[in-house]
C-alpha positions in Angstrom: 89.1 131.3 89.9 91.5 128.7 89.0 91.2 127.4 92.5 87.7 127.0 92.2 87.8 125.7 89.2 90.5 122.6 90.8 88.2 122.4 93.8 85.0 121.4 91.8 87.2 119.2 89.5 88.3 117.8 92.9 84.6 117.1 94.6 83.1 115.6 91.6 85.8 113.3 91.1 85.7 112.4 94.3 81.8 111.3 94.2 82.5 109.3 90.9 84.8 107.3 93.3 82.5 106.4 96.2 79.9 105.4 93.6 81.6 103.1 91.3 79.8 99.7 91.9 80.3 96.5 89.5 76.9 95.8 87.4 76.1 92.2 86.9 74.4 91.6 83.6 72.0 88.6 83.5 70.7 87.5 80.7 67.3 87.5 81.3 67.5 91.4 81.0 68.2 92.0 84.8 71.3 94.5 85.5 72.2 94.1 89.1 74.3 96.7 90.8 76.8 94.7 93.2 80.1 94.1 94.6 81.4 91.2 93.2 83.4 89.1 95.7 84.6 86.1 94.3 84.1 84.8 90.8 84.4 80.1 90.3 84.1 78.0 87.3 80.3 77.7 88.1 79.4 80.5 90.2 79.8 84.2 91.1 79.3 85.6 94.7 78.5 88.9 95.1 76.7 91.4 97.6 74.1 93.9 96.6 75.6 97.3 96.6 72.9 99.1 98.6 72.9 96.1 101.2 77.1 95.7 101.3 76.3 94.7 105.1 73.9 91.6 104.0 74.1 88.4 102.9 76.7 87.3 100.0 74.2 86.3 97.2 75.5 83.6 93.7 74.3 83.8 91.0 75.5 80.5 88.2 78.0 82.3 85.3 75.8 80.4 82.5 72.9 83.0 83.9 75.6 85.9 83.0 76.3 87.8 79.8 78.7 90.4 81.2 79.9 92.0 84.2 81.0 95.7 83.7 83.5 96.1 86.6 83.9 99.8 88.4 87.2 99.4 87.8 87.0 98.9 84.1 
């Protein structure tokens, strides 16, 4: 039982891992779920987390009210 028990505390850590995505906070009221990649005086790049293959999108940081990183 205990094994189970270490298992299942194993898996669902696991999954809370391979989601963890930064959200961008706009303040027009969008929340965008991204990777950020690189963060300037002016701008921040970032990819969209379901497209991590496309193209790097920037977004100006004076558009921004937070960013709540997956790392905390």
């Amino acid at each position: 039982m205990k094994r189970l028990s270490l298992s299942l505390l194993f898996i669902i850590c696991s999954f809370s891992l391979l989601s963890a995505q930064d959200v961008i906070y706009s303040k027009d009221g969008t929340k965008i779920e991204a990777k950020v990649i690189r963060i300037d005086s002016s701008v921040i790049e970032f990819k969209i987390w379901s497209d991590q293959d496309g193209p790097s999108l920037m977004i100006k940081t004076s558009d921004i009210v937070m960013i709540d990183y997956a790392n905390g």
